[in-house]
N, C-alpha and C positions, 0 to 999 in steps of 0.2 A: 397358909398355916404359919404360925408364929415360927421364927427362929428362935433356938433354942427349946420350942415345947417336946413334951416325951408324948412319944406316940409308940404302941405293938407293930411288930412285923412278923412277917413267916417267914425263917430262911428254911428252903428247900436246898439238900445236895443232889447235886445232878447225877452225882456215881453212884449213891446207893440210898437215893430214897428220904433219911433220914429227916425229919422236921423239928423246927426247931421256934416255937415264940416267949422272942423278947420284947425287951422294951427299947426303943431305940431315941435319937435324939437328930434335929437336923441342924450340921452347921457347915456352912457356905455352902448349901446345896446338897452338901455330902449326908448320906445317912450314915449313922454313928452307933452302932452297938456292942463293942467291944468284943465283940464274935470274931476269933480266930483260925477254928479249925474243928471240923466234923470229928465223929469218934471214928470215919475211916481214915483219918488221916489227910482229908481233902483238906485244901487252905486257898481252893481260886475258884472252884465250879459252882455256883452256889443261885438259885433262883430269890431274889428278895422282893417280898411283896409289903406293903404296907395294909393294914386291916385298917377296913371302915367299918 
C-alpha cells in the first residue's frame, strides 16, 4: 500500500463493545486516524482492523 494513502478501519473497544469506522491514513508504518477515545472513556484497549 502507498504511504500516505487513506484507507477505512474498524476500531472496536474491548470494554464495551462500541465500533467505530474511520478513515485512516499510514505513516511510517503507523496507522493514523486521529481516534482518541471511546464514548466510555477508553483511550488504550482498542481492536483496529483495516477493511478490504
Amino acid at each position: 500500500m502507498a504511504e500516505n494513502a487513506r484507507f477505512k478501519v474498524t476500531i472496536r473497544c474491548k470494554q464495551c463493545g462500541e465500533r467505530f469506522v474511520l478513515k485512516a491514513k499510514r505513516d511510517k508504518g503507523r496507522i493514523d486516524t486521529g481516534f482518541r477515545q471511546c464514548i466510555c472513556s477508553n483511550e488504550t484497549d482498542f481492536d483496529i482492523e483495516p477493511n478490504v
